[in-house]
C-alpha positions as CSV (number, residue, x, y, z in Angstrom):
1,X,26.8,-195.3,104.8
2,X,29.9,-197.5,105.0
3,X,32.0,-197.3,101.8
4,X,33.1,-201.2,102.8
5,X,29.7,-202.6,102.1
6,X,29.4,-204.9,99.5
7,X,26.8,-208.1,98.8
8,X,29.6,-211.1,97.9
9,X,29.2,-213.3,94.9
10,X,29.5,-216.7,96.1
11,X,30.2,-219.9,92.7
12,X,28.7,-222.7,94.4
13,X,29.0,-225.0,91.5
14,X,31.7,-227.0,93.2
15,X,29.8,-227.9,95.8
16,X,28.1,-230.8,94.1
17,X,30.3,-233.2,93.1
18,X,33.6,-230.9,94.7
19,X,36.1,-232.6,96.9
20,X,36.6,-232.0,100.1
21,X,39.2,-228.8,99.4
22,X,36.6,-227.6,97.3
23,X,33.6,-227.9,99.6
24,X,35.7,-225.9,102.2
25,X,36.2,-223.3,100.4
26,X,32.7,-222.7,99.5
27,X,31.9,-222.8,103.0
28,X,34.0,-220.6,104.1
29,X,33.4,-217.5,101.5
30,X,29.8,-218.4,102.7
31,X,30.6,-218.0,106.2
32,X,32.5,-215.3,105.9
33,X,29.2,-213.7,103.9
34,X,26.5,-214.8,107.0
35,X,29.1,-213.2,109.3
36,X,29.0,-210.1,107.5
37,X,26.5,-208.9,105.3
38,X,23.7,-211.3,105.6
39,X,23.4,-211.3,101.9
40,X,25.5,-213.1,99.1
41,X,24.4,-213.3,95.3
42,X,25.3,-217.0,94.5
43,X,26.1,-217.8,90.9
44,X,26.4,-221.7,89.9
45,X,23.3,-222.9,91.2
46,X,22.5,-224.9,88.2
47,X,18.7,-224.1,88.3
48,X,17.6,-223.9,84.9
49,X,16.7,-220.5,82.6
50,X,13.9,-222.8,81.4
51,X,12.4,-223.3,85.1
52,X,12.8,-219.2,85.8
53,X,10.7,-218.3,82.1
54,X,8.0,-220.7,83.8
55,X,7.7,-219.1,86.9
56,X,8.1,-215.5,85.8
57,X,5.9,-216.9,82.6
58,X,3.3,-217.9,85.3
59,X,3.5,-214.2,87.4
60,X,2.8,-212.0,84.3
61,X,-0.1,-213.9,83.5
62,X,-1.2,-214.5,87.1
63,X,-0.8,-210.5,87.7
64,X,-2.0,-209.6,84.4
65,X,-5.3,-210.5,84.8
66,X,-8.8,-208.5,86.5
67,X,-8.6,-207.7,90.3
68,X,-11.5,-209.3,91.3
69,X,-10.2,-212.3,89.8
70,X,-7.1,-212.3,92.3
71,X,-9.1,-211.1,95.2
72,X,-11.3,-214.5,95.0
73,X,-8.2,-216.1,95.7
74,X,-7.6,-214.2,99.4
75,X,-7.7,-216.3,101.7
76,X,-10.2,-216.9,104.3
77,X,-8.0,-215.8,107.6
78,X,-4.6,-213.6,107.6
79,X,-3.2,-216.7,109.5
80,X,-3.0,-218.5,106.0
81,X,-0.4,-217.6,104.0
82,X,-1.4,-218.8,101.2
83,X,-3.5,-216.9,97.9
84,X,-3.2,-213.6,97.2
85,X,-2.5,-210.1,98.5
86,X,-3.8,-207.1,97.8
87,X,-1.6,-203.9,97.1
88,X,-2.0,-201.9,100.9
89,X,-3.1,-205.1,102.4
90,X,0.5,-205.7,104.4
91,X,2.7,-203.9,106.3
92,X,6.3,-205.6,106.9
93,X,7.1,-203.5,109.3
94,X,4.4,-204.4,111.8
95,X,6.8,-208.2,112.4
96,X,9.4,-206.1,113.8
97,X,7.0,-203.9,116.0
98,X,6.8,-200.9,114.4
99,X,4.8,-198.5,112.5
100,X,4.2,-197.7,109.0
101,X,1.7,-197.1,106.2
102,X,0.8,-200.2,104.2
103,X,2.9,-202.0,101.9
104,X,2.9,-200.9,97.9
105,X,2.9,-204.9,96.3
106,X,0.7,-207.7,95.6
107,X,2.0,-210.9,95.8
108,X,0.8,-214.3,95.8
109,X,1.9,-217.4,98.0
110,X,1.9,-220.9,97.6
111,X,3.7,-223.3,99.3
112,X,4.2,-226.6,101.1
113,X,1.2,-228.4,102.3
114,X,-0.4,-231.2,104.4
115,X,-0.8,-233.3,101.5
116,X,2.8,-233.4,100.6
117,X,3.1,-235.2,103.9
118,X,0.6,-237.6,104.2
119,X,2.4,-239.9,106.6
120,X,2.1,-236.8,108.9
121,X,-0.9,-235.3,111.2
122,X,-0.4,-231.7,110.1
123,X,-3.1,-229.9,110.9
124,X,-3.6,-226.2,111.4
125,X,-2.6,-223.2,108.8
126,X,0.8,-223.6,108.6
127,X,0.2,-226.4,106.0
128,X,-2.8,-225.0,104.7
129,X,-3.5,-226.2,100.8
130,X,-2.6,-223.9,98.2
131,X,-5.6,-221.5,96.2
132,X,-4.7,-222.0,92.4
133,X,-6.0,-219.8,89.6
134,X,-8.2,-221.6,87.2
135,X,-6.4,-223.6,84.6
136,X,-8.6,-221.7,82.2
137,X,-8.1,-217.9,83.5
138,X,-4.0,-219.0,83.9
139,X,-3.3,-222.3,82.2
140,X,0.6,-222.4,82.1
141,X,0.9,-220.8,85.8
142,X,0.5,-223.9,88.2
143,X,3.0,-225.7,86.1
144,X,5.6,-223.1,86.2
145,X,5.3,-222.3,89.6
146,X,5.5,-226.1,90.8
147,X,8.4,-226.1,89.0
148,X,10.5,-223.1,90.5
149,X,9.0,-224.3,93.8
150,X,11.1,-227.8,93.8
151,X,14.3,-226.0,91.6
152,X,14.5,-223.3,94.8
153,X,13.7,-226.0,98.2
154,X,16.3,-227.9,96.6
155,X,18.8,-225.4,96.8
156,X,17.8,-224.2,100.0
157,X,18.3,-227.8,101.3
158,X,22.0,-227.4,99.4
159,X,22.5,-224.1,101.2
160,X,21.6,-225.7,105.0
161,X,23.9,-227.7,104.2
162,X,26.8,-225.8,103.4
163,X,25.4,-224.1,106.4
164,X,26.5,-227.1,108.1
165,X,29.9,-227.7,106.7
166,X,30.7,-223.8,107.6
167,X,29.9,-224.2,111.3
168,X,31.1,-227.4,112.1
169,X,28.1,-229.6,113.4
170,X,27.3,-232.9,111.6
171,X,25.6,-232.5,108.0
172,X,22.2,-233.9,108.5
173,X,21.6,-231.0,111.4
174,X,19.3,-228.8,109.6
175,X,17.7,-231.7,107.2
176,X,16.4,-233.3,111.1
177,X,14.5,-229.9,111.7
178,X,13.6,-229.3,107.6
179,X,11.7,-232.9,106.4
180,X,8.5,-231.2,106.4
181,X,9.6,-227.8,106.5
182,X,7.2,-224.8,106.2
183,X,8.0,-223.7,103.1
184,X,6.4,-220.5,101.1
185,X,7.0,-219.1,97.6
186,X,5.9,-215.5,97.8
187,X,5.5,-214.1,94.1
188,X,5.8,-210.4,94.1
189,X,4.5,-207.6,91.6
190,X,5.7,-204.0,92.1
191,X,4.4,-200.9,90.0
192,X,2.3,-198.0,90.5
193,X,-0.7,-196.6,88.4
194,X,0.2,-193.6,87.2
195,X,-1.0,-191.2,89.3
196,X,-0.7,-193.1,92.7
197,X,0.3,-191.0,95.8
198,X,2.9,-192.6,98.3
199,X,2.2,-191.6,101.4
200,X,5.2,-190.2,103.9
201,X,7.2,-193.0,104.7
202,X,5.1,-195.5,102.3
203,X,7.8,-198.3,100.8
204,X,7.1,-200.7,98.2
205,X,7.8,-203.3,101.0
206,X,8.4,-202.2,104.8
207,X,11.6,-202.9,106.5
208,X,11.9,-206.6,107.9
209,X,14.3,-209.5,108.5
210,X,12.7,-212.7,107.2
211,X,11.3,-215.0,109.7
212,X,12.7,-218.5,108.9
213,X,16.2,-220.2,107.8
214,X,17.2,-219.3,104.5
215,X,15.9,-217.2,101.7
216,X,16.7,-218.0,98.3
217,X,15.1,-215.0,96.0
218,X,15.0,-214.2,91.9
219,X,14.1,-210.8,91.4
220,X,14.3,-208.1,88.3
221,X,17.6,-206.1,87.7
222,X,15.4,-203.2,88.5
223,X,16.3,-200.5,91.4
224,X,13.8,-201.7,94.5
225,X,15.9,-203.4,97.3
226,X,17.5,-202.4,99.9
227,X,20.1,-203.5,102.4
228,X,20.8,-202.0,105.8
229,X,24.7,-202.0,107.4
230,X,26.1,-202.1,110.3
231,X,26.2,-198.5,110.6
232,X,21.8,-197.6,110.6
233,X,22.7,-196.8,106.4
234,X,20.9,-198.4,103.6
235,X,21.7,-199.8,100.4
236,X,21.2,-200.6,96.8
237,X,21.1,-204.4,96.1
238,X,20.9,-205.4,92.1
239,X,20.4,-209.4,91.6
240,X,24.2,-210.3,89.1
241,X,23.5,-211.0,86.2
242,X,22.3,-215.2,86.4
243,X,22.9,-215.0,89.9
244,X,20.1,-216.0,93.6
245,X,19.8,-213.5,96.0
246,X,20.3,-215.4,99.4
247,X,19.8,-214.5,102.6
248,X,19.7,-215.5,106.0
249,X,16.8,-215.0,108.5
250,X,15.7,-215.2,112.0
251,X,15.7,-218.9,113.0
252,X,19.6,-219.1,111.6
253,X,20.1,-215.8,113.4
254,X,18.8,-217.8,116.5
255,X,20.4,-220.7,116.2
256,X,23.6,-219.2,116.1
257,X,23.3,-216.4,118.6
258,X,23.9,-214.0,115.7
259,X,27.0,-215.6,114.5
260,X,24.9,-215.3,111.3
261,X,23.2,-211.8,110.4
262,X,19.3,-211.6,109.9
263,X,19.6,-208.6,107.7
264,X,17.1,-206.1,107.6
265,X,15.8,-204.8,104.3
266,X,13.2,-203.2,102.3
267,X,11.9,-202.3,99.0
268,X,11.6,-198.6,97.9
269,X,9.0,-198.1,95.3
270,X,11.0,-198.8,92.0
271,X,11.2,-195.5,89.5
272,X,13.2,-194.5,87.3
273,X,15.9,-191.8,86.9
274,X,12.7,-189.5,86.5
275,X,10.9,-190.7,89.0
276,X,8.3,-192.9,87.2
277,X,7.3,-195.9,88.2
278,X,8.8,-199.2,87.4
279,X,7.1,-202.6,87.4
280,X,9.5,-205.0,89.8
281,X,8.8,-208.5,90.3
282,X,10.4,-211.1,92.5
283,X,9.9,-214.6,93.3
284,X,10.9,-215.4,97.3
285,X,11.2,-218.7,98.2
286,X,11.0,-219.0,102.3
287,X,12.9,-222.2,103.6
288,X,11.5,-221.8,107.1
289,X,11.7,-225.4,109.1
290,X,9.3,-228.1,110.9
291,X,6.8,-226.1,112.6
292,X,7.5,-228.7,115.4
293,X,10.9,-227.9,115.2
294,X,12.6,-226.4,118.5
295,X,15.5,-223.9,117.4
296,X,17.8,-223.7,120.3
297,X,21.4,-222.1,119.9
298,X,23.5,-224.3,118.7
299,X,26.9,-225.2,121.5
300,X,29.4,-223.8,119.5
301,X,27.9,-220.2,119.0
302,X,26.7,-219.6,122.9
303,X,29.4,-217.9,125.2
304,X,32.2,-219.3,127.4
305,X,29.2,-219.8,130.4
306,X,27.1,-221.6,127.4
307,X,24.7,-218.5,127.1
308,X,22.9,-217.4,124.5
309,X,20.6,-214.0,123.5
310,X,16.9,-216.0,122.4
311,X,15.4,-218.4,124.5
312,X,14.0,-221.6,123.0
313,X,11.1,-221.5,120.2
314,X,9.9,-223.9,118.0
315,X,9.0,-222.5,114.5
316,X,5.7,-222.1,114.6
317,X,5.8,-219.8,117.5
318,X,8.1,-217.4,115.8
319,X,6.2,-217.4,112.5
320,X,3.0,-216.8,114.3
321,X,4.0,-214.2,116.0
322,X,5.7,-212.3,112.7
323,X,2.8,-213.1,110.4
324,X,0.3,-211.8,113.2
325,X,2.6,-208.2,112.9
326,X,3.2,-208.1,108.5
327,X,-0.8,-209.8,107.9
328,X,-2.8,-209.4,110.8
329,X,-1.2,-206.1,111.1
330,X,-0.7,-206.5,114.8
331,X,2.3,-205.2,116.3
332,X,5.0,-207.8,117.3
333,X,6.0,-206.9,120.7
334,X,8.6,-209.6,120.7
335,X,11.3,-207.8,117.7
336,X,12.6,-205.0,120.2
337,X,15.9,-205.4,119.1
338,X,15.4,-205.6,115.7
339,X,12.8,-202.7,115.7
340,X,15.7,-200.5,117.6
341,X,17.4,-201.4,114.1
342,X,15.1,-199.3,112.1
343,X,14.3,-196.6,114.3
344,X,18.2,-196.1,114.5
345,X,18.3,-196.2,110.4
346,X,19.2,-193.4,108.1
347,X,15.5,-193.0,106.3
């Protein structure tokens, strides 16, 4: 593994507000972090400890209650990502192409809808309406979550946009592909029964980049996540103390022609220094774009001939094809070079 690797802590508290010497300077430490690791733990976000007891509030009680209580909120086709999922009911792995035994989480997803848009025709299951839990079986959890929901999309919209400011194009550039943006809040419970047997190769989550722009993630200070380098090695990645995990994912990837790293990462199933199992939880927020949205490389980042590595795809293309691999559990034959990624990994 390479000694250099470290996940940069970004203050973005200047940003708002900040003059112009300020704003630069924020975009550049976060440029220099999408160049390089993919990853940055950003402190001065200004969301709230109030809104994060709500949502994690809202995920004990949520995960804390009977199984076949959660399973009545599956949803009716893989397609929708929305409602809950099982623990051994994913496998990561399969968006990238390649093989692995299922996934050790459950989670639960709700995110943006048709009816936030109703000046729109959105039909189809990208903007699918969200399953809630009974107000009765979880009564604080819709309010919490709701509340994280509109704390994270708002910094993901501040993130695009020192996005923007980092490589030079004009700042409404992502907001034109974003007003109706596909975006999923993927609540996330690690921890074994006692007694559970892990399979070979069996990860809490599989290895995966994620799918869409920008990632903005809360998760415990507990021993789960990890990074890979440069190099095929992998590493330890604790949130900071107060601090987002963000990071960057296959559309920005795209439309940068890799000037911006998709990392690749996973989740070993949390223990602790005896090797029993630790409850993890994270809360994922996935600012993915207009499924309408074409994400073509953007001038600056092709070559001197104006080439780039990806061909034209509009959002909903590439999500299709990576939920078909991590819930459909087909394999995505379109990830070659990110599968090569894993296969070439340290295990």
């Amino acid at each position: 593994m390479s000694a250099e690797f470290a996940v940069p802590t970004i203050d973005v508290s200047a940003w708002t507000g900040g003059d112009g010497v300020a704003r630069d300077a924020i975009a550049g430490a976060v440029d220099d972090a999408a160049r390089t690791v993919g990853f940055m733990q950003i402190v001065g976000h200004g969301i709230p400890a109030s809104v994060l007891d709500g949502v994690t509030g809202a995920m004990d009680e949520f995960f804390a209650q009977p199984l076949d209580d959660k399973l009545a909120l599956v949803p009716s086709r893989s397609s929708i990502n929305r409602g809950y999922t099982g623990t051994r009911s994913e496998r990561l792995s399969y968006s990238l192409g390649v093989d692995s035994p299922a996934d050790l989480f459950e989670a639960f997803n709700v995110g943006a809808s048709r009816d936030d848009f109703p000046e729109l025709d959105l039909e189809g299951d990208d903007y699918a309406r969200n399953l809630w839990p009974s107000a009765e079986a979880v009564p604080s959890f819709r309010l919490g979550v709701e509340a994280w929901f509109a704390e994270a999309q708002a910094f993901a919209h501040r993130m695009t946009s020192i996005f923007a400011r980092a490589l030079g194009v004009d700042g409404d550039f992502f907001e034109r592909s974003t007003d109706h943006s596909i975006d999923v809040l993927r609540m996330v419970n690690y921890g074994l029964e006692p007694g559970t047997e892990i399979e070979p190769g069996q990860l809490g989550m599989g290895a995966h980049t994620d799918y869409g722009i920008v990632t903005v993630l809360w998760a415990d200070p507990v021993p789960g996540l990890q990074v890979l380098d440069h190099g095929g090695g992998w590493h330890d990645v604790t949130p900071a103390p107060g601090a987002l995990l963000i990071n960057l994912g296959d559309l920005l990837a795209r439309w940068t022609n890799d000037r911006y790293v998709s990392t690749m990462h996973r989740v070993v199933p949390p223990v602790d220094t005896d090797g029993r199992s630790l409850r993890r939880r994270s809360a994922a927020f996935f600012h993915d774009g207009n499924a309408d949205a074409v994400i073509s490389t953007i001038e600056s980042c092709r070559d001197a001939a104006g080439r780039t590595a990806y061909e034209d795809v509009t959002v909903a293309e590439h999500l299709v094809q990576k939920l078909r691999g991590s819930r459909g559990l087909e394999l995505n034959r379109h990830a070659t070079a990110e599968a090569a990624r894993i296969t070439g990994s340290a295990s």
